[in-house]
LUMMAR-509571 format. One record per residue (C-alpha): residue number from 1; x, y, z. Coordinates in steps of 0.05 Angstrom, whole numbers, plus 5000, padded with zeros to 4 digits. Layout:
BEGIN
   tiba      x      y      z
    NUM      X      Y      Z
...
END
This chain:
BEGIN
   tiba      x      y      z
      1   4481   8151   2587
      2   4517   8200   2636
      3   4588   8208   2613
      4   4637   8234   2675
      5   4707   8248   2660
      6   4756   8239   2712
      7   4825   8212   2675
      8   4850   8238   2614
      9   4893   8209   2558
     10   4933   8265   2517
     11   4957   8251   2448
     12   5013   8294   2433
     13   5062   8330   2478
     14   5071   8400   2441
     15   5062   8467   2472
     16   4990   8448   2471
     17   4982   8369   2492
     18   5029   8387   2549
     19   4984   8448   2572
     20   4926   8402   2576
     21   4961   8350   2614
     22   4984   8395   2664
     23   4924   8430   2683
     24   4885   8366   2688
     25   4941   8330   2727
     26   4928   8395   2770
     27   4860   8383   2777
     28   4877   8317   2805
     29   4866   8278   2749
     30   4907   8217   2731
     31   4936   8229   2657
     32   4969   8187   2613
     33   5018   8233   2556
     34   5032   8194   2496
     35   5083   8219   2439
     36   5126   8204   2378
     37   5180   8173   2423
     38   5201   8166   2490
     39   5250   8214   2498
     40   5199   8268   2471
     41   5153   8252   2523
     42   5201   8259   2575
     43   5212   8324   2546
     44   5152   8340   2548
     45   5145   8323   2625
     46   5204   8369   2635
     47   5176   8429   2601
     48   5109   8404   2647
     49   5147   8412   2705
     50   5203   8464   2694
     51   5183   8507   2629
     52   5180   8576   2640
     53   5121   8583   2668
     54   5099   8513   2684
     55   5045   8481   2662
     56   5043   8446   2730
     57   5031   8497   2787
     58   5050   8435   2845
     59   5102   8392   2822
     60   5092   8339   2874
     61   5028   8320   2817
     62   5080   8307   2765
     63   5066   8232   2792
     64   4992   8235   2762
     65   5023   8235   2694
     66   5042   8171   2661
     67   5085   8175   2594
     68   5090   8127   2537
     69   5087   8133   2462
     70   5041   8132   2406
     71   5065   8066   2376
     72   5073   8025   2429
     73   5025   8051   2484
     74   4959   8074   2451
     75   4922   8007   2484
     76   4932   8030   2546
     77   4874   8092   2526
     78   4831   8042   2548
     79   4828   8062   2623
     80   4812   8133   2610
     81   4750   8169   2614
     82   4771   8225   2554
     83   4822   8218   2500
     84   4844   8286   2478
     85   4883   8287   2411
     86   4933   8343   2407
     87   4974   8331   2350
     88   5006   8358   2294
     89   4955   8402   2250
     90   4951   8361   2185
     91   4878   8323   2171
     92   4904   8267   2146
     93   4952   8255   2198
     94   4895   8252   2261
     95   4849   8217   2209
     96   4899   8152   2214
     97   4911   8171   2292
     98   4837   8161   2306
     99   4822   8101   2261
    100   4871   8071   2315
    101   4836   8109   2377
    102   4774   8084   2363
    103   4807   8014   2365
    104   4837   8012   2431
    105   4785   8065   2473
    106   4733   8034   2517
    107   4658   8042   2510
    108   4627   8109   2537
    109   4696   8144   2535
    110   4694   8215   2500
    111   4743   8240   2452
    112   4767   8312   2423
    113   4809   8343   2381
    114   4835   8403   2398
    115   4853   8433   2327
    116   4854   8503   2319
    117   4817   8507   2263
    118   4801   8441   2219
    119   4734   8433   2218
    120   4717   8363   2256
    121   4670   8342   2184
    122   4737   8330   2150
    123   4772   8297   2201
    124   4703   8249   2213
    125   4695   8238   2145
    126   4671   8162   2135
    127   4697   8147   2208
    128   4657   8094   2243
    129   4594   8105   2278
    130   4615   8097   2343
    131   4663   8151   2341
    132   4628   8204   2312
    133   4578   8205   2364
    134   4631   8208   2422
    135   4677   8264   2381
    136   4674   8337   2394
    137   4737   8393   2387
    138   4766   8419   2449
    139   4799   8482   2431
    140   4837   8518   2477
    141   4873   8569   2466
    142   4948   8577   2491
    143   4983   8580   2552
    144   4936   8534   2571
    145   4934   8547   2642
    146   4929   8617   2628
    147   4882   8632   2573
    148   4808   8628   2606
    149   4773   8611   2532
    150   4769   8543   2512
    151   4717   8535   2447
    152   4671   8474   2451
    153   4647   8449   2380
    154   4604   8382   2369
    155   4597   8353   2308
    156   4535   8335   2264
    157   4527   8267   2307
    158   4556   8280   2366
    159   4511   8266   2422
    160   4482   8305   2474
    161   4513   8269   2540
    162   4582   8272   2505
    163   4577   8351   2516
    164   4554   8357   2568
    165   4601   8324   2609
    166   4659   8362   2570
    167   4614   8431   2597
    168   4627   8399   2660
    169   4687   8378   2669
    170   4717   8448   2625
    171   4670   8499   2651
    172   4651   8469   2719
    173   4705   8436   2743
    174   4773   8464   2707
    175   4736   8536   2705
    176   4753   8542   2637
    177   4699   8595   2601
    178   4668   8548   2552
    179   4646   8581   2488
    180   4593   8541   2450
    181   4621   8544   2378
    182   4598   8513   2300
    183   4636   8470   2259
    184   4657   8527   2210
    185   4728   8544   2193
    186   4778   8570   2255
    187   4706   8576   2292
    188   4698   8637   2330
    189   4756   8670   2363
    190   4815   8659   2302
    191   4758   8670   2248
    192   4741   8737   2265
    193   4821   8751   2292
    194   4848   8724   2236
    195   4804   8764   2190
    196   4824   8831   2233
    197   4900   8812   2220
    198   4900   8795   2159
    199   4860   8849   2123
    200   4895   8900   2165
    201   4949   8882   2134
    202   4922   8909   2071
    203   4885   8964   2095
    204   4944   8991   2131
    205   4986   8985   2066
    206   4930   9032   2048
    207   4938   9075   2103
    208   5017   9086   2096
    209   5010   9115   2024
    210   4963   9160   2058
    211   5027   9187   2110
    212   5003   9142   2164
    213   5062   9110   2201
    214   5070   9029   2224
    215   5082   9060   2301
    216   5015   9099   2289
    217   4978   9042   2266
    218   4992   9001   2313
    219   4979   9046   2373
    220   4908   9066   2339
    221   4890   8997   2346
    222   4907   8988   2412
    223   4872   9018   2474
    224   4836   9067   2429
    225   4780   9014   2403
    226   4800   8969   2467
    227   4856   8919   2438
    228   4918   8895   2475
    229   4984   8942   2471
    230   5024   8909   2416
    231   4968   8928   2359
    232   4964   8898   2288
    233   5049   8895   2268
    234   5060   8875   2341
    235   5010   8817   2350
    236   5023   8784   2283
    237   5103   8793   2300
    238   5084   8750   2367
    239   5044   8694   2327
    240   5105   8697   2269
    241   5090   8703   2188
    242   5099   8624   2182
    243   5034   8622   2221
    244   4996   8673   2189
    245   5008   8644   2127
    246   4986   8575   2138
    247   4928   8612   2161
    248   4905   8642   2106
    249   4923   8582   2064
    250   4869   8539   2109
    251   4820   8597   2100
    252   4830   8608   2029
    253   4809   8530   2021
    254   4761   8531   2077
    255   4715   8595   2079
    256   4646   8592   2038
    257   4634   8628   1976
    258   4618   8702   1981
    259   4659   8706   2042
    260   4688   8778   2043
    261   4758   8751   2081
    262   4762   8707   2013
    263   4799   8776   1989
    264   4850   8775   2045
    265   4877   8709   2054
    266   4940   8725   2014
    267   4998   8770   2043
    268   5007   8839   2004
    269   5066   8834   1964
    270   5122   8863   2011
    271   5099   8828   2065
    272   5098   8761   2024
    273   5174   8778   2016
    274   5189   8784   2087
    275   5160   8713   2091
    276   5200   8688   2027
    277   5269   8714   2063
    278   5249   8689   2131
    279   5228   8740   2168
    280   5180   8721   2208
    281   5177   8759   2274
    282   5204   8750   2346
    283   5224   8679   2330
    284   5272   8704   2283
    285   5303   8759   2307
    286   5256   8812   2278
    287   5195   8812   2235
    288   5164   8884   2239
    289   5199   8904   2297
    290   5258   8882   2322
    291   5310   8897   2382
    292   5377   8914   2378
    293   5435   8931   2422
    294   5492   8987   2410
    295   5566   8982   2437
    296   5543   9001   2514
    297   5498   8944   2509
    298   5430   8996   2515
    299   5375   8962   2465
    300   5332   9007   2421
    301   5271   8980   2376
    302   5271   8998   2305
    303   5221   8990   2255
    304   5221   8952   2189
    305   5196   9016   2139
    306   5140   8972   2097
    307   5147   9036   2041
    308   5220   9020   2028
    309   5234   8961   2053
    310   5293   8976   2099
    311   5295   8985   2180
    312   5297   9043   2214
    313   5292   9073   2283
    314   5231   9075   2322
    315   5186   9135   2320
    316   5145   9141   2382
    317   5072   9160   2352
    318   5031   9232   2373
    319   4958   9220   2381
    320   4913   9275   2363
    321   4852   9279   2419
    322   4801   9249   2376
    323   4838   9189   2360
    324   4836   9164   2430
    325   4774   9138   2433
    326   4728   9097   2381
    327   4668   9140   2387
    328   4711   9195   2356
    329   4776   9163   2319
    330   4723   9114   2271
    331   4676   9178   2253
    332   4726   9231   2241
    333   4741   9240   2166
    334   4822   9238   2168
    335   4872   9179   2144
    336   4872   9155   2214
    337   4793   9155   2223
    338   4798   9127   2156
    339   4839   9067   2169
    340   4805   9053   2238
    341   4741   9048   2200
    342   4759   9008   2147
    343   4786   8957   2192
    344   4755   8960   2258
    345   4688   8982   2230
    346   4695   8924   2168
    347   4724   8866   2223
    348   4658   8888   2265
    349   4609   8881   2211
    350   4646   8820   2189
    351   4626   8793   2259
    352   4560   8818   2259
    353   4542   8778   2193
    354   4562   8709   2217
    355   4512   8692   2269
    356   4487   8645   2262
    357   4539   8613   2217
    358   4599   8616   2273
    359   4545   8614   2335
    360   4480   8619   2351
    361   4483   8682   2389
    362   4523   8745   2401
    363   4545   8727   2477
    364   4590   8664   2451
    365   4622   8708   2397
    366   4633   8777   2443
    367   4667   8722   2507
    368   4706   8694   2452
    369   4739   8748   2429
    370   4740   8782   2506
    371   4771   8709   2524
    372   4811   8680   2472
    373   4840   8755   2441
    374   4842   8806   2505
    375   4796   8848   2473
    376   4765   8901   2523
    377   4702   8899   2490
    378   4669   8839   2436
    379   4646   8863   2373
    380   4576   8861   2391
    381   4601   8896   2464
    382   4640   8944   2424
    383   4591   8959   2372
    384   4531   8985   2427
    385   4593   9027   2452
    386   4607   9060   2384
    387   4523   9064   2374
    388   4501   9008   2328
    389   4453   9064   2291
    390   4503   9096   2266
    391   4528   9036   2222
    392   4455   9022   2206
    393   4436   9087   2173
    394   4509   9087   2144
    395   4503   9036   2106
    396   4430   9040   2086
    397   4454   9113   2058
    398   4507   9084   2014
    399   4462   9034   1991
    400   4496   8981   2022
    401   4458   8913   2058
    402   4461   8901   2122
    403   4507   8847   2165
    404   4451   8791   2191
    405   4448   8808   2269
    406   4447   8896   2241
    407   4372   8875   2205
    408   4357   8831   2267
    409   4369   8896   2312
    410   4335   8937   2255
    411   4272   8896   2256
    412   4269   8892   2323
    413   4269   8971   2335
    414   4329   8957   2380
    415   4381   9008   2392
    416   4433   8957   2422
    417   4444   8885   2431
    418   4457   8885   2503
    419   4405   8912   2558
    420   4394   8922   2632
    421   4460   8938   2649
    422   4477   8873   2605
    423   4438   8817   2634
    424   4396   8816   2565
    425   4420   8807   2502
    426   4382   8811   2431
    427   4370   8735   2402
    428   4370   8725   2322
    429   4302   8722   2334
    430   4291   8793   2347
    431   4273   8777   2426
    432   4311   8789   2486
    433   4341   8732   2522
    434   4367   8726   2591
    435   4447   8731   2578
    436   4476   8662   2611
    437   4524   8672   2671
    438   4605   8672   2653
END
């Protein structure tokens, strides 16, 4: 069967279900938004329309989109080509919404999720036949219309025409850069970010009872090793402490046994009592950082001091030379160098020891992180900058083992994964493979 999507039926219109229906109304697709109520969906069309930015780029397309809700409407699924459930993250919750889905859809319609992180075997669990083989997740990553990743995971029955036509109409047609992902916990992008922002967290509680400040932290592990300005404190103060902890909650449940981010899916304890009073970041006034303005109305950041617990005002880090780059910072023997190897260097071999468990190859997990986090370089990117021998003979001299794809590029007498300028890249199967187009 060839499957062709060219009308789409959102589930949901939160931050994310309203992202998707506005890029494919965009597209020129006809879309039909259902939520809780309609007054929420209406909402939601606003926010389409007039949010800041909009999800809709040419408002004269608003008419594509058709609103109704999820109790009295979900029949009308019937005359679209893709039902896309975006929905509140709870397992349980799009277990029941599908039951009903797979009720009301037509024959040779596909469906997604687009959870950020349940893996689809728990939500399929004992659902009919019919609909596993049409399922797959969808899982962009937000703004939607900004944000180029969008992670594309089947599960164990879905069929091979039911991705395809989702690499279509994603990659091909919405130019979306589709990155071919397993059915493993948060995938690829949030497992290996996650794991970076949660165990820096510890490792930079390390790192201040060695002298090293928040503000210096946070610019180390920024444009030094290739990371977007706002650093460790700043990102996780975007994405708020409420998040992060359901986070590690789900991966605390979730990640297999032996799994070295097992040890970091609990905040250290003052951080756990930011959370317990509330503060959770920029959606509450202040988390790490916060803002505030004096009498003349001129605003000033200050910092909240994780060593005792009280704010005070911003100090504006001094970079020594060799802390501006990698190559140097994460092979110099000082607290800095210290801390950018324990948690650059351990997030990197973290990646480097789950192909093939997240992905098949290093190219999906380097555009992930490239796509879905900013990151200048992916880990497998980054670690041919940094000189992947280095960690090899490293470890091997502690008498440490070796991350899977490190023995791969032992084995295969390979001194990088990427060659030719790029256009090869080293398989787990110790060959070189021609690296697929973005």
């Amino acid at each position: 069967m060839t499957r062709e999507i060219n009308s789409v039926a959102v589930l949901g219109g939160g931050t994310m279900g309203s992202g998707i229906a506005g890029i494919c109304a965009q597209m020129g697709c006809e879309v039909l938004l259902l939520d809780v109520d309609m007054a929420t969906a209406e909402k939601s069309l606003d926010k389409i329309i007039n949010g800041r930015p909009p999800a809709l780029d040419d408002a004269d397309k608003a008419h594509l989109i058709k609103l109704g809700t999820l109790s009295d409407d979900l029949e009308k699924i019937a005359d679209y080509d893709w039902i896309c459930e975006a929905i509140v993250e709870d397992v349980e919750t799009k277990r029941a919404l599908f039951l009903r889905v797979e009720e009301a859809r037509k024959p040779g319609s596909v469906v997604s999720t687009n959870t950020s992180g349940i893996p689809l075997k728990e939500i399929c669990e004992g659902m009919p036949e019919s609909l596993r083989r049409d399922i797959a997740v969808t899982h962009f990553f937000n703004p939607v219309k900004i944000m180029r990743l969008m992670e594309l995971i089947p599960g164990a029955d879905t069929t091979p025409d039911v991705m395809e036509a989702f690499q279509d109409f994603l990659g091909r047609r919405m130019g979306k850069g589709v990155v071919n992902a397993k059915d493993t916990v948060n995938f690829i992008g949030n497992r290996i970010g996650c794991f970076w922002m949660l165990s820096g967290l510890h490792i930079a509680m390390e790192a201040l009872g060695k002298g090293v400040s928040q503000e210096t932290i946070d610019a180390l592990m920024s444009k030094p090793v290739g990371l977007p300005p706002t650093g460790l404190f700043g990102l996780i103060d975007l994405i708020g402490l409420d998040v992060m902890y359901l986070v590690g909650k789900n991966l605390d449940v979730n990640l297999p046994e032996g799994d070295v981010g097992r040890a970091f899916t609990a905040f250290p304890p003052v951080v756990q009592r930011m959370y317990d009073s509330g503060q959770l970041g920029r959606k509450t006034g202040g988390g790490f950082y916060r803002m505030q303005k004096d009498a003349d109305g001129n605003r000033t950041r200050e910092v909240y001091d994780l060593t005792t617990e009280a704010w005070r005002p911003d100090q504006a880090p001094a970079l020594q030379d060799f802390m501006n780059d990698a190559r140097t910072l994460m092979f110099t023997e000082s607290p800095e160098g210290r801390f950018a190897w324990d948690l650059m260097g351990g997030t990197l071999l973290y990646a480097a020891d789950l192909v093939p468990q997240i992905s098949d190859d290093v190219v999906n997990v380097d555009r992930a992180m490239r796509w879905g986090f900013a990151w200048a370089r992916g880990p497998f990117e980054m670690l041919d900058y940094i000189g992947p021998g280095k960690l090899v003979q490293g470890l091997e001299s502690m008498g440490k083992p070796l991350p899977a794809m490190l023995q791969v590029l032992k084995d295969a007498g390979a001194d990088s994964f990427y060659r030719k300028d790029g256009a090869e890249y080293l398989g787990r199967d110790g060959q070189w493979h021609a690296t697929p187009p973005e």
